[in-house]
C-alpha positions as CSV (number, residue, x, y, z in Angstrom):
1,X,19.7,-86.3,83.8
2,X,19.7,-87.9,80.3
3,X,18.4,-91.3,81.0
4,X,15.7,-89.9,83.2
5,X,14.4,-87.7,80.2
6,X,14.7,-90.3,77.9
7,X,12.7,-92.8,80.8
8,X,9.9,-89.7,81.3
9,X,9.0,-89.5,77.3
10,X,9.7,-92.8,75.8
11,X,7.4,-95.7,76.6
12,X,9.5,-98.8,75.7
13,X,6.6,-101.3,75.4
14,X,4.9,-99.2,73.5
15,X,7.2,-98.6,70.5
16,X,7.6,-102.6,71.6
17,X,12.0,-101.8,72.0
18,X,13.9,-104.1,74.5
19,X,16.5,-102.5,76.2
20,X,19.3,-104.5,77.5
21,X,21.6,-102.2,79.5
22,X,21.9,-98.4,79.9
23,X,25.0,-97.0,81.3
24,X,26.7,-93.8,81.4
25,X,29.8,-93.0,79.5
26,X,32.4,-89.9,79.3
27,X,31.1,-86.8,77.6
28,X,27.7,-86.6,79.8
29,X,25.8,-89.2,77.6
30,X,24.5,-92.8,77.7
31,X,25.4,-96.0,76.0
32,X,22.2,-98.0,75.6
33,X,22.1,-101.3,74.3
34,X,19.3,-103.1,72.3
35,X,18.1,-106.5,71.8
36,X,17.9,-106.3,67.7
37,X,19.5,-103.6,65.2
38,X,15.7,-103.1,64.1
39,X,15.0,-102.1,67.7
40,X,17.9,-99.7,67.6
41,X,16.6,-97.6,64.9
42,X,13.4,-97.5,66.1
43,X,14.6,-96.1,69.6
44,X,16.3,-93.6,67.4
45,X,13.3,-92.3,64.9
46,X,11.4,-92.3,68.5
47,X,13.9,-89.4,69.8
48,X,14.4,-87.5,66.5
49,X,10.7,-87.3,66.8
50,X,10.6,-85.7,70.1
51,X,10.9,-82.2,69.5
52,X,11.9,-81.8,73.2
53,X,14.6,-84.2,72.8
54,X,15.6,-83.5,69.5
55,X,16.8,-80.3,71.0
56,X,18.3,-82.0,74.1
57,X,20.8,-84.4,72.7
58,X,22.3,-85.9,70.0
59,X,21.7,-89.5,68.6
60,X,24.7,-91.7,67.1
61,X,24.6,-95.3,66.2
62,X,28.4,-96.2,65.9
63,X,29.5,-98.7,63.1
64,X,30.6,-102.3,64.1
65,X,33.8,-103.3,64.2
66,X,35.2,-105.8,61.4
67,X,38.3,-107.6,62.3
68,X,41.9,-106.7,61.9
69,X,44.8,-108.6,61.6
70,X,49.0,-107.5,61.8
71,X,51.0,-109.1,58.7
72,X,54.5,-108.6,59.7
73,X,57.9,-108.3,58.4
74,X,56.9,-106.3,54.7
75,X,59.4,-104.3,53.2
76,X,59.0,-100.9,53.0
77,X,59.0,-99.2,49.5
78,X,59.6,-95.7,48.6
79,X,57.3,-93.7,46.2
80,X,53.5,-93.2,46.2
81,X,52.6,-95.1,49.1
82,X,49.1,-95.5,48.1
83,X,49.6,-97.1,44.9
84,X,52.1,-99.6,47.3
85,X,49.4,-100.3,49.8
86,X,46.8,-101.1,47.0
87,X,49.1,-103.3,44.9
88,X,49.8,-105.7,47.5
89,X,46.2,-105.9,48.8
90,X,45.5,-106.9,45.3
91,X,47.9,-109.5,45.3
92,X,46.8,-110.5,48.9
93,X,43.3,-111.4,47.7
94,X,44.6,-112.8,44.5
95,X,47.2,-115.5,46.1
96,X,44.9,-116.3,48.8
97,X,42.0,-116.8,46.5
98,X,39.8,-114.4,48.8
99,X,36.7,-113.2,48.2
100,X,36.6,-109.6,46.4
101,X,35.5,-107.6,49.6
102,X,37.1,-104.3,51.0
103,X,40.9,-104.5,52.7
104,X,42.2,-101.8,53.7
105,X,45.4,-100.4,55.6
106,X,44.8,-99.0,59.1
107,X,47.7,-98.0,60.3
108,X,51.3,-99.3,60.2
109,X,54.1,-100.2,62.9
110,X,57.8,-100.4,62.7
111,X,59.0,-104.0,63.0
112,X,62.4,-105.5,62.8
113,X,65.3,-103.8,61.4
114,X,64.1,-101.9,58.5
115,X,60.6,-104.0,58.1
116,X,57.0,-103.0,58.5
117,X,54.1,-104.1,60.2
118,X,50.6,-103.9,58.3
119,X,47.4,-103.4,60.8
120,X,44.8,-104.6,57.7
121,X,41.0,-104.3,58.4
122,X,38.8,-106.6,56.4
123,X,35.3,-108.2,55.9
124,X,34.0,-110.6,58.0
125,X,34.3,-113.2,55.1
126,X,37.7,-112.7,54.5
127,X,38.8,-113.3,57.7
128,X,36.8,-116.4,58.1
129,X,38.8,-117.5,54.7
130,X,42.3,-116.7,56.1
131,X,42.0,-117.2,59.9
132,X,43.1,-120.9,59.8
133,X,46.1,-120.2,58.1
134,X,49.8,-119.8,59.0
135,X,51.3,-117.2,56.8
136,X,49.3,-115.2,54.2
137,X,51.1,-115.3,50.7
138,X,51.6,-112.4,48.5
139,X,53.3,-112.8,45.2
140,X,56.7,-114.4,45.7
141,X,56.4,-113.8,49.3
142,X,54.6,-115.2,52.3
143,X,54.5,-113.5,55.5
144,X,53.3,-114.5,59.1
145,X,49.8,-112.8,60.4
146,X,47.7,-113.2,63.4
147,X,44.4,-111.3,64.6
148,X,44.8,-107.8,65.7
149,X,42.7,-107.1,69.0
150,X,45.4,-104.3,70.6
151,X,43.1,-102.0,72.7
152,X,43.4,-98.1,72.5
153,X,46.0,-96.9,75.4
154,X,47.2,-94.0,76.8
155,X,51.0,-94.1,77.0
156,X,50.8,-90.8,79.5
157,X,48.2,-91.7,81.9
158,X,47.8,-95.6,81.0
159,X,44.4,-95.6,81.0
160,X,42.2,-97.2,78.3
161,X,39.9,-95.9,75.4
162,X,42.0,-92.4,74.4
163,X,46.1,-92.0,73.2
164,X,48.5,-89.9,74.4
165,X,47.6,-86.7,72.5
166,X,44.3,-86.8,73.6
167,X,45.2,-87.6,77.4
168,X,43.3,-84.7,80.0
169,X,46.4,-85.5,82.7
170,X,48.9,-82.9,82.3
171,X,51.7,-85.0,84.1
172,X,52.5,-88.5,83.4
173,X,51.9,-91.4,85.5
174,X,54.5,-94.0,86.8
175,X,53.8,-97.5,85.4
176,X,55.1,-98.9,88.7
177,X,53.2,-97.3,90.5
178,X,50.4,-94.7,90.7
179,X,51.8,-91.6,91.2
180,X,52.7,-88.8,89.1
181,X,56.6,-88.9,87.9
182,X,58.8,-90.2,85.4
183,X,59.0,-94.0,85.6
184,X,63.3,-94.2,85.8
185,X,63.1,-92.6,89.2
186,X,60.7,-94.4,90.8
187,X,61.9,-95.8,94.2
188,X,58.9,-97.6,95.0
189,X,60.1,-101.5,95.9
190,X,57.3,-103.6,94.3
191,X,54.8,-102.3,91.2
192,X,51.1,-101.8,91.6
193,X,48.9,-101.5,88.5
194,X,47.2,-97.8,88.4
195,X,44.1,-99.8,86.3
196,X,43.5,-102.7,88.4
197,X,43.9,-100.4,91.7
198,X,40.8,-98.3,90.1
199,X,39.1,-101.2,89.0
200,X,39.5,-102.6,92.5
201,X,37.9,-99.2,93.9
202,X,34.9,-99.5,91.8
203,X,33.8,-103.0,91.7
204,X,33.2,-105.8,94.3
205,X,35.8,-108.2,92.5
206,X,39.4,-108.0,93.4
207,X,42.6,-108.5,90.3
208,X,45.9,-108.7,91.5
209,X,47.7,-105.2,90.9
210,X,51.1,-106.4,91.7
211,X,52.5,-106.1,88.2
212,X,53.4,-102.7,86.0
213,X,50.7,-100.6,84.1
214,X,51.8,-101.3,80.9
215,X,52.2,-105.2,81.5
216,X,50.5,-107.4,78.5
217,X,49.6,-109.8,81.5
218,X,47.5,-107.5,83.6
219,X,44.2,-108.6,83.8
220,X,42.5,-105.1,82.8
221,X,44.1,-104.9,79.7
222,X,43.2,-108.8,78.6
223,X,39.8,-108.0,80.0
224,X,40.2,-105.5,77.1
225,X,40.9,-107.5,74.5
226,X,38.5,-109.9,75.2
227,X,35.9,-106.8,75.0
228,X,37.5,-105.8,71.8
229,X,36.8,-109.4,70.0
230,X,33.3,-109.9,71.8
231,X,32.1,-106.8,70.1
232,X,33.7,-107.4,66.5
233,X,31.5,-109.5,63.6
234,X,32.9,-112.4,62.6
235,X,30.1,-113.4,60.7
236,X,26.9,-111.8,58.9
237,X,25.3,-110.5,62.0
238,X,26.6,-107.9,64.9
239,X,28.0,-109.3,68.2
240,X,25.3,-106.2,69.6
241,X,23.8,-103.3,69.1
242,X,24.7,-100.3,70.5
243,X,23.2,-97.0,70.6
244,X,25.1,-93.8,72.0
245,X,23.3,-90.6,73.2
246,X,24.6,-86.9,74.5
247,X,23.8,-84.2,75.8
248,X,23.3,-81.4,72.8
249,X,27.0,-79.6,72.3
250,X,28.6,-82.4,74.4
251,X,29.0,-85.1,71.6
252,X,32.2,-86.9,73.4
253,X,35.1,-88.9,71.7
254,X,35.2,-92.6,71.7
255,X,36.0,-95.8,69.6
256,X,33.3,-98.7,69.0
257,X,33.6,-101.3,70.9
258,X,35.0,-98.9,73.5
259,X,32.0,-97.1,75.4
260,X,32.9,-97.4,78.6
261,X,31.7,-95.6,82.0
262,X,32.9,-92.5,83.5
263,X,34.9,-94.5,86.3
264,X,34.7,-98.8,85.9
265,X,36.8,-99.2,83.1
266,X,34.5,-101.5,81.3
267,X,30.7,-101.2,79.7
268,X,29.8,-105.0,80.7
């Protein structure tokens, strides 16, 4: 086992490192978290220069998450959409008087009619500049915002921390209930959460799973967004620090702020 090789050749009060939780995650590796980002590195310079474990896993310290937030309602433009993207960042920062710090465009979604919704991640400063206001303005324009905590979901298996095209289930699962089959034929009277049934299963406390899978009221998946803004910086220093370890050839797929265990859905 990792953690037990990791436990045989590494004296923690020694190298003077506090560890504040070890888990296991997906991908046969460990999440370990450490008191101070100082601490961090020096658990990781400790491995690297281990020859035994150097060989045995890999080391990877994932970068912290900076906040996002969803302008909505821009119009869409045609033509080089990177040259679109950049001018009305510039004009963002420049009508909001913000800070000269990196914006950039995540992603996009479709909103209403033929409009577009921005996902924007920034710098910690700039969001401490804008996250009183109402609407953001942009040249001429002004547009409505708010902070953008939307976990990663499966919209196959409606699980948490992996999409659809990365989703191991071949068949996918009825958000009324938790079996395998297409949704419009279920006949099942009352829904039952698939998440909260398994979170149920593995822990000693008890959500109600009366409700649909993909419901924005189920507690698992605002138990996920309250993960997601515990673990983003809002300010100068990290929220914590963690630390991610696997086996050697088994470096697994996963999202900061997302390193959860093999069956509880959730690292704390």
């Amino acid at each position: 086992m990792l953690k037990t090789a990791l436990e045989g050749k590494i004296k923690l009060k020694d190298i003077q490192v506090e560890v504040l939780s070890c888990r296991p995650i997906q991908g046969n590796g460990i999440v370990v978290k450490t008191k101070t980002p100082e601490m961090l590195e020096k658990l990781k310079t400790t491995i690297m220069n281990d020859l035994t474990l150097r060989d045995k896993c890999q080391v990877y310290i994932p970068k912290p998450k900076v906040p996002h937030i969803i302008i909505f309602g821009i119009p869409p433009q045609d033509g080089d959409q990177a040259a679109h993207e950049n001018n009305f960042i510039l004009q963002l920062k420049e009508s909001n008087e913000l800070t000269d710090q990196e914006i950039k465009v995540v992603f996009k979604k479709k909103g209403r009619g033929s409009l577009q919704n921005w996902i924007l991640a920034m710098q910690p400063k700039n969001y401490q500049e804008i996250k009183d206001k109402k609407r953001l303005r942009c040249g001429f324009n002004s547009f409505r915002f708010k902070e953008f905590l939307q976990p990663l979901r499966c919209f196959g298996c409606y699980r948490f921390g992996h999409l659809k095209r990365n989703c191991r289930e071949t068949k996918p699962t009825c958000t009324k209930c938790t079996a395998n089959h297409d949704p419009k034929g279920c006949t099942k009277p009352h829904p039952i959460c698939r998440n909260c049934v398994l979170y149920n299963k593995s822990s000693n406390l008890k959500v109600r799973a009366d409700h649909m899978s993909n419901s924005n009221l189920c507690p698992m998946y605002l138990r996920e967004i309250e993960f997601i803004a515990k673990h983003t910086i809002y300010g100068s220093c990290a929220p914590g620090c963690f630390f991610l370890v696997f086996l050697a050839g088994k470096l697994g797929s996963f999202t900061y702020g997302d390193p959860r265990v093999a069956k509880p859905l959730f690292f704390e």
